[in-house]
CHARMM internal coordinates of N, CA and C (Angstrom, degrees):
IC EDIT
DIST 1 N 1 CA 1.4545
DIST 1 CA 1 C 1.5253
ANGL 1 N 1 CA 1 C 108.66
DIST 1 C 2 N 1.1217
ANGL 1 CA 1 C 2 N 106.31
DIHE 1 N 1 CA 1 C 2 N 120.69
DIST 2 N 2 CA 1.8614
ANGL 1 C 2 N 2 CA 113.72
DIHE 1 CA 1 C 2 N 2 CA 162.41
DIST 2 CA 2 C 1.1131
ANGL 2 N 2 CA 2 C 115.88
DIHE 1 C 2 N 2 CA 2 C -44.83
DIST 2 C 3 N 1.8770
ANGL 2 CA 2 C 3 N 129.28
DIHE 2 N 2 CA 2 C 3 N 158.04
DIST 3 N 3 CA 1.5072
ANGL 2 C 3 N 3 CA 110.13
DIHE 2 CA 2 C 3 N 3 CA 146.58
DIST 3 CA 3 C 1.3569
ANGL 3 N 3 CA 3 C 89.77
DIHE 2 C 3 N 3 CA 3 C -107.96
DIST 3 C 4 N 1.0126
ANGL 3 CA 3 C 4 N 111.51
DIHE 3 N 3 CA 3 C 4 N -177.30
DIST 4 N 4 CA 1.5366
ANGL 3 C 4 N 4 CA 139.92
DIHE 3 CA 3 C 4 N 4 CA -177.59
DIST 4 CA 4 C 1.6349
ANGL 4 N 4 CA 4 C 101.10
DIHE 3 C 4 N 4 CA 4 C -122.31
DIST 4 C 5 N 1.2883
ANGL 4 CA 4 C 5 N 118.36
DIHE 4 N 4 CA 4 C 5 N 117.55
DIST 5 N 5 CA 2.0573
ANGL 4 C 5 N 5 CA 141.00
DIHE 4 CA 4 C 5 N 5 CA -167.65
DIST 5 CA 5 C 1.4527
ANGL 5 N 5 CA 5 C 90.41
DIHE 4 C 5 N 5 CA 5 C -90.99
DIST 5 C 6 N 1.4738
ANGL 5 CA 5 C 6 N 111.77
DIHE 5 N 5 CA 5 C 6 N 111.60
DIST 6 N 6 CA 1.7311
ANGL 5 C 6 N 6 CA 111.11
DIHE 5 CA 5 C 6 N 6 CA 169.38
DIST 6 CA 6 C 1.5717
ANGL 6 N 6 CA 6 C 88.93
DIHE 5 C 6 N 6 CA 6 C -120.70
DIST 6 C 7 N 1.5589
ANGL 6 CA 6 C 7 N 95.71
DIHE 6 N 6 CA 6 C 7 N 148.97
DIST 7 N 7 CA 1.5056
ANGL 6 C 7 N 7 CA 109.75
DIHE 6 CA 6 C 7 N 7 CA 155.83
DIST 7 CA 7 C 0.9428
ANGL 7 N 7 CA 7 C 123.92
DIHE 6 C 7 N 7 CA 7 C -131.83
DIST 7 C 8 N 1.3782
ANGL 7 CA 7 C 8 N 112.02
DIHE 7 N 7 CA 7 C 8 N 159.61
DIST 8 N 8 CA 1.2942
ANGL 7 C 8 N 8 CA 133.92
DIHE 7 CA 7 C 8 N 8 CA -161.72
DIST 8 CA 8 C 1.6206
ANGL 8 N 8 CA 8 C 125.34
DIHE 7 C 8 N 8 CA 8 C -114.63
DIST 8 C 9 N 1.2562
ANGL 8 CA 8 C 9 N 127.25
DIHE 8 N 8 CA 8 C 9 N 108.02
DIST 9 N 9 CA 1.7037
ANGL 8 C 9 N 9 CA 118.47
DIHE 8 CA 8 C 9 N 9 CA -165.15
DIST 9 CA 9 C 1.4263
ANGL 9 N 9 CA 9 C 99.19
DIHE 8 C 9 N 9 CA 9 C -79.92
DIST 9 C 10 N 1.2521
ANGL 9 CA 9 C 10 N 123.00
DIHE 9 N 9 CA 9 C 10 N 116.92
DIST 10 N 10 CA 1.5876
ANGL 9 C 10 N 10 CA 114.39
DIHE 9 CA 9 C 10 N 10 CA 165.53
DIST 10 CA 10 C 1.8230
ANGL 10 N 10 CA 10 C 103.00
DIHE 9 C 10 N 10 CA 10 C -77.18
DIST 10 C 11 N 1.6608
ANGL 10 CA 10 C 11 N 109.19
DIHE 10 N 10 CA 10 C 11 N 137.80
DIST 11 N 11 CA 1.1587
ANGL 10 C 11 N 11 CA 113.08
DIHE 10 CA 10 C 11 N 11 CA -143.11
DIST 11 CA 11 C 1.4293
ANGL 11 N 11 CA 11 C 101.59
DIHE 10 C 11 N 11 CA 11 C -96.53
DIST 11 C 12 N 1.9631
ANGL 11 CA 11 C 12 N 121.79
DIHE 11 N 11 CA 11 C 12 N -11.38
DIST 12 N 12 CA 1.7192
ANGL 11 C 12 N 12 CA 130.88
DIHE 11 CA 11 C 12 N 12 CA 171.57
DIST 12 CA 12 C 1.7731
ANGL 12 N 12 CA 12 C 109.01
DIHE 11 C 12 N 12 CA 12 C -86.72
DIST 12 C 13 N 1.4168
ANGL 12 CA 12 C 13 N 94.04
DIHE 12 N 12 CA 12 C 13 N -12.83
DIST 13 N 13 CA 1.8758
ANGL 12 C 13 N 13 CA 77.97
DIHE 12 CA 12 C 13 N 13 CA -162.49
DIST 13 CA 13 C 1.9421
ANGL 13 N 13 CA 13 C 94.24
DIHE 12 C 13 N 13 CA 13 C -138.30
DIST 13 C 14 N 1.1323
ANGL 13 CA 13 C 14 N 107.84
DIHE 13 N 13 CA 13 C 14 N -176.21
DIST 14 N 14 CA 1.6100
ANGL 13 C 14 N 14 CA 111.42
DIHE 13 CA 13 C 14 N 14 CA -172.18
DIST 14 CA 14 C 1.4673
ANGL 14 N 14 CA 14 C 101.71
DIHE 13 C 14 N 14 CA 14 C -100.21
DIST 14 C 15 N 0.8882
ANGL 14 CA 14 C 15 N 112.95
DIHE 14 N 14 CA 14 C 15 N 78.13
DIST 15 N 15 CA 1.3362
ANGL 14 C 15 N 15 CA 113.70
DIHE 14 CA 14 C 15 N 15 CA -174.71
DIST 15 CA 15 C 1.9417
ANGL 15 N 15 CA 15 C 125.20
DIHE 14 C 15 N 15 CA 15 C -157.65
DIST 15 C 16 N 1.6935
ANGL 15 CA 15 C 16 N 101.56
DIHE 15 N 15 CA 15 C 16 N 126.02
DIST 16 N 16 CA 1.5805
ANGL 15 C 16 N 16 CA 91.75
DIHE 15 CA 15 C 16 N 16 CA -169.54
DIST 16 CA 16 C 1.5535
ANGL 16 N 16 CA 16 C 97.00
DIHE 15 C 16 N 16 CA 16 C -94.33
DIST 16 C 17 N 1.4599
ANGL 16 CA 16 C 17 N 121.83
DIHE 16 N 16 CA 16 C 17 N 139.77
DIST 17 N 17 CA 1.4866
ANGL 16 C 17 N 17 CA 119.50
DIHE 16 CA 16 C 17 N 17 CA 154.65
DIST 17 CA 17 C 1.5087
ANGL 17 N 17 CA 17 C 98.71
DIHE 16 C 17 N 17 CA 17 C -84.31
DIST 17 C 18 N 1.1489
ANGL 17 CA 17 C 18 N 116.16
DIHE 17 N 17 CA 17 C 18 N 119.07
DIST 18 N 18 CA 1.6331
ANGL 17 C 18 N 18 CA 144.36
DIHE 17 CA 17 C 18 N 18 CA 131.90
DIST 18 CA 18 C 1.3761
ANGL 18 N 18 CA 18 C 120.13
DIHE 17 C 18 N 18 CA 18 C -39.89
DIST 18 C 19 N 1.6642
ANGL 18 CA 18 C 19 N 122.48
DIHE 18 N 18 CA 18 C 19 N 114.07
DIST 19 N 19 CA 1.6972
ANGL 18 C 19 N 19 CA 106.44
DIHE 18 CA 18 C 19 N 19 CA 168.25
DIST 19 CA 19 C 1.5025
ANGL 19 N 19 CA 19 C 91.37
DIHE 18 C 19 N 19 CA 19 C -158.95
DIST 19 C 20 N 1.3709
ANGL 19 CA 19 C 20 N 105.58
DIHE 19 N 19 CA 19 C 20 N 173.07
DIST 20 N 20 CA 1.4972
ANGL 19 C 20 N 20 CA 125.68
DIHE 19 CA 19 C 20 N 20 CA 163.73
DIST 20 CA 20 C 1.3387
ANGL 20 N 20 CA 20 C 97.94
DIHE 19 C 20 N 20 CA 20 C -131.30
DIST 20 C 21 N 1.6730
ANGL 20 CA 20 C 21 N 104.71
DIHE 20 N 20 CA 20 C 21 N 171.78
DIST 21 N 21 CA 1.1267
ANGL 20 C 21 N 21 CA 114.47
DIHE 20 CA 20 C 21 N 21 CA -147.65
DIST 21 CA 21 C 1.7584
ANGL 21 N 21 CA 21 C 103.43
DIHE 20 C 21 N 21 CA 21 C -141.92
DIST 21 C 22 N 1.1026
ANGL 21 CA 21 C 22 N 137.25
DIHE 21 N 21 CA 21 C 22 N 75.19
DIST 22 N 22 CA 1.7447
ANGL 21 C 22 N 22 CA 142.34
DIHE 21 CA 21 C 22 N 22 CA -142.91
DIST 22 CA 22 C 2.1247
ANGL 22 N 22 CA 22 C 87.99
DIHE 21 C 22 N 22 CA 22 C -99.42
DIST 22 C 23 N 0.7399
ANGL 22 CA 22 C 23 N 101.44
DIHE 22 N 22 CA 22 C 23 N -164.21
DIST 23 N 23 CA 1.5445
ANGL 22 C 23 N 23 CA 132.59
DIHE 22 CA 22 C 23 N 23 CA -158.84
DIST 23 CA 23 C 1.7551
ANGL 23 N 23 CA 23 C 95.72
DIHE 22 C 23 N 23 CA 23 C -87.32
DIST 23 C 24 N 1.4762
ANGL 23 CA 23 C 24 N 113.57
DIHE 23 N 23 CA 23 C 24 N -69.97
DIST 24 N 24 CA 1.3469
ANGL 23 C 24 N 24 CA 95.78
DIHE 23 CA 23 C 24 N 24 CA 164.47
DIST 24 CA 24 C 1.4089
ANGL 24 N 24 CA 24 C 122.54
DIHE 23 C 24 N 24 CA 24 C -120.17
DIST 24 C 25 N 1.1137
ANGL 24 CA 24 C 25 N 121.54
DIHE 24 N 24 CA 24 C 25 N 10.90
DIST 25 N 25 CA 1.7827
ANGL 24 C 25 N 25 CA 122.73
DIHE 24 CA 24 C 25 N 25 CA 173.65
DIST 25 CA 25 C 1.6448
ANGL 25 N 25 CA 25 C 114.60
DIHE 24 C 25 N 25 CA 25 C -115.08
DIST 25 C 26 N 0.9136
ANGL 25 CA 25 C 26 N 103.64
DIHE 25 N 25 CA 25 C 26 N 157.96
DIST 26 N 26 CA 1.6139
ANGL 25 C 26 N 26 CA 117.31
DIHE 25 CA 25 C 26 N 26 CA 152.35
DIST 26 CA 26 C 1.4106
ANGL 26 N 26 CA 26 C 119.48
DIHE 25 C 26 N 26 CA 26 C -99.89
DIST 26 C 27 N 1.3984
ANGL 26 CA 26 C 27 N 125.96
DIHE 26 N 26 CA 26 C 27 N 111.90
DIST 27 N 27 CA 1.4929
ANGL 26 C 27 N 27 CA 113.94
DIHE 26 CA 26 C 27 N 27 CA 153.32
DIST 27 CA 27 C 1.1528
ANGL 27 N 27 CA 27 C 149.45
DIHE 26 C 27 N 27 CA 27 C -121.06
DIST 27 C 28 N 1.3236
ANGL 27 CA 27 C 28 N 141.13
DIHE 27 N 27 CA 27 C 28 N 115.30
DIST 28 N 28 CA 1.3026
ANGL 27 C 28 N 28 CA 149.32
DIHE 27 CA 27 C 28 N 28 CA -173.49
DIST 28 CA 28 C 1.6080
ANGL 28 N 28 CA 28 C 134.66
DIHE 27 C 28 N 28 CA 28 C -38.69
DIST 28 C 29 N 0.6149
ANGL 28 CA 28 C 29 N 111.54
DIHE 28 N 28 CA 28 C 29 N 100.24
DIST 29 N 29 CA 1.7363
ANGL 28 C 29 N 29 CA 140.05
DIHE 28 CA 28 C 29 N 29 CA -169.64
DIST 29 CA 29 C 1.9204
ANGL 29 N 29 CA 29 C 93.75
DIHE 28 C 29 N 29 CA 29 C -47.22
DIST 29 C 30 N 1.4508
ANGL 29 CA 29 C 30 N 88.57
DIHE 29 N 29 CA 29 C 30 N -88.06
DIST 30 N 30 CA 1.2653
ANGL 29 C 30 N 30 CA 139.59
DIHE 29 CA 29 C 30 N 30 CA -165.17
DIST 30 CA 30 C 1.0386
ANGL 30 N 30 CA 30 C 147.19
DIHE 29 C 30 N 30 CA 30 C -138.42
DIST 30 C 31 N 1.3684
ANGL 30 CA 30 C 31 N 127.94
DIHE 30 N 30 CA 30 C 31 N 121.85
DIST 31 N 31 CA 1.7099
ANGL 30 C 31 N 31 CA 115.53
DIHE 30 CA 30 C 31 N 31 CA 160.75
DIST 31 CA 31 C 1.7603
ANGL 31 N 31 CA 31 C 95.79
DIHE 30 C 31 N 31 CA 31 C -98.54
DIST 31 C 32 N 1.4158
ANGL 31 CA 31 C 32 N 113.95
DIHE 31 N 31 CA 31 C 32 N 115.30
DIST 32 N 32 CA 0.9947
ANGL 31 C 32 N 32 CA 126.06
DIHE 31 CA 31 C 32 N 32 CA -166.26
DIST 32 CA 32 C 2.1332
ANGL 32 N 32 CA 32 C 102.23
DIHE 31 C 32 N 32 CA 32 C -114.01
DIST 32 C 33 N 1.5640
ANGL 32 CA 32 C 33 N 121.26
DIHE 32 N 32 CA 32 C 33 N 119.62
DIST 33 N 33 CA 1.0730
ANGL 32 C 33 N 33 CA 116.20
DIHE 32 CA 32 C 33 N 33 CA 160.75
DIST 33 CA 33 C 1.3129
ANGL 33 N 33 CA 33 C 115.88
DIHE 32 C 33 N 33 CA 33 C -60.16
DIST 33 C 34 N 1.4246
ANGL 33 CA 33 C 34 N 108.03
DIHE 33 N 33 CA 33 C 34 N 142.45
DIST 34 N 34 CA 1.5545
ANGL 33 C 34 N 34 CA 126.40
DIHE 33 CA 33 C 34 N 34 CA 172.81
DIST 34 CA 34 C 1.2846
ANGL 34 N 34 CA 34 C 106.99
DIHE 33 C 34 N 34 CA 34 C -59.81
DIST 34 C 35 N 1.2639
ANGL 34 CA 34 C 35 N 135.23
DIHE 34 N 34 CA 34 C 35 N -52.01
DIST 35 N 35 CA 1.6275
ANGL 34 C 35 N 35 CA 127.52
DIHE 34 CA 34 C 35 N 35 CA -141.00
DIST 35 CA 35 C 1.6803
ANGL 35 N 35 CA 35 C 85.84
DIHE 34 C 35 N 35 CA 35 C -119.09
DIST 35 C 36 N 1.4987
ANGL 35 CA 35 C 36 N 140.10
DIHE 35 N 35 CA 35 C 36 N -27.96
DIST 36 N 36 CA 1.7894
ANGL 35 C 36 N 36 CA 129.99
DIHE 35 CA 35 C 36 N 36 CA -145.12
DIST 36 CA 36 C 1.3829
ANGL 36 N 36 CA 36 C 73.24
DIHE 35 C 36 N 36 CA 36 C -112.82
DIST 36 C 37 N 1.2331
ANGL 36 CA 36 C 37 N 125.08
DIHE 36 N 36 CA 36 C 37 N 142.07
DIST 37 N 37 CA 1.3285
ANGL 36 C 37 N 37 CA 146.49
DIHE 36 CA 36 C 37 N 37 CA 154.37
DIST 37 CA 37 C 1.7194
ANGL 37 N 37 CA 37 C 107.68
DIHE 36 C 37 N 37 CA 37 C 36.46
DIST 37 C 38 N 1.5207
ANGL 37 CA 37 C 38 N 115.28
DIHE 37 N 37 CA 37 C 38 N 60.84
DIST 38 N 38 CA 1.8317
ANGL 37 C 38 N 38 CA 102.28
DIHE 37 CA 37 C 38 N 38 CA -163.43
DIST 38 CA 38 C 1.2600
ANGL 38 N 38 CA 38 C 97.07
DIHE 37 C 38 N 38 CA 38 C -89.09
DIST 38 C 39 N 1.5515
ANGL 38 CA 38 C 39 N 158.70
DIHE 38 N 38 CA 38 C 39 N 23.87
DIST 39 N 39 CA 0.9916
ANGL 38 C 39 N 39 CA 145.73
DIHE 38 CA 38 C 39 N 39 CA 135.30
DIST 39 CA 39 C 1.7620
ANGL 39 N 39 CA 39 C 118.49
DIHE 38 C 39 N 39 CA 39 C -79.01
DIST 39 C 40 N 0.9421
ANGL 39 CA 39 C 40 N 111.57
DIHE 39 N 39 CA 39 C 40 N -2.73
DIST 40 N 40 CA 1.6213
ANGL 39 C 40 N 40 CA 90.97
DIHE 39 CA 39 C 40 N 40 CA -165.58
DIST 40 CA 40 C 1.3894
ANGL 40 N 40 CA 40 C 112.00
DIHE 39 C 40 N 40 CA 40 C -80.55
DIST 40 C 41 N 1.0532
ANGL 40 CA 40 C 41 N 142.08
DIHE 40 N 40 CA 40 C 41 N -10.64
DIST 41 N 41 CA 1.3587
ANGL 40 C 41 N 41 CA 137.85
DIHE 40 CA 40 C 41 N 41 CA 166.60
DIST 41 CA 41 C 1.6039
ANGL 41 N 41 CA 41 C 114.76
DIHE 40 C 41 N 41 CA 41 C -63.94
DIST 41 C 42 N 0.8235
ANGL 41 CA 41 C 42 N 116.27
DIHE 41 N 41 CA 41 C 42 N -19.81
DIST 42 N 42 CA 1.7333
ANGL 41 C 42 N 42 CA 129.51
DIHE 41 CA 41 C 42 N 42 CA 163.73
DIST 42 CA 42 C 1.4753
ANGL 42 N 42 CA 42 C 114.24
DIHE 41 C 42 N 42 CA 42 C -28.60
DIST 42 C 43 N 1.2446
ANGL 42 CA 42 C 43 N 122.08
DIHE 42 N 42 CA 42 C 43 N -44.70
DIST 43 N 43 CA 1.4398
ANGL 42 C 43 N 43 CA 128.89
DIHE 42 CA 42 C 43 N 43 CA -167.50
DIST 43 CA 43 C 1.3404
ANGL 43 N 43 CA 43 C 123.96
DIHE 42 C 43 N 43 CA 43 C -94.79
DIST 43 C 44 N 1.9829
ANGL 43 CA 43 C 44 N 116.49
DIHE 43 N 43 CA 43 C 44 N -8.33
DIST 44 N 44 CA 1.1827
ANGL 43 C 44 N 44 CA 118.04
DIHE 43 CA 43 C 44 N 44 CA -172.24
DIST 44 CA 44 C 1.8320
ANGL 44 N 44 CA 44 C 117.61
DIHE 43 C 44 N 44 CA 44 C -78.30
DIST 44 C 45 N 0.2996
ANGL 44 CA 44 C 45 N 146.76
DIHE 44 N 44 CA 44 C 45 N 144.22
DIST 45 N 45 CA 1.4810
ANGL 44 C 45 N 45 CA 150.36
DIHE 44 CA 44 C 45 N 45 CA 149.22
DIST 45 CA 45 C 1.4234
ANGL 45 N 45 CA 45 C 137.93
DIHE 44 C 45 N 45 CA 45 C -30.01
END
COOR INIT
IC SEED 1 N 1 CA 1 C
IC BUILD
């Protein structure tokens, strides 16, 4: 089964929460900055 990567804009600070979303957990990617390096979470697993 795939997950499907949603993000999330936190709406006080520059910042995306990263997660997937499985059957019974949630797990966290990332808190990824918008503007300093916003791709690098791309590659984790």
């Amino acid at each position: 089964m795939t997950d499907t990567i949603r993000m999330k804009n936190l709406i006080r600070f520059p910042y995306w929460l990263v997660y997937s979303i499985r059957a019974n957990e949630i797990r966290i990617l990332a808190v990824a900055h918008q503007k300093k390096r916003p791709n690098y979470w791309r590659s984790r697993q």
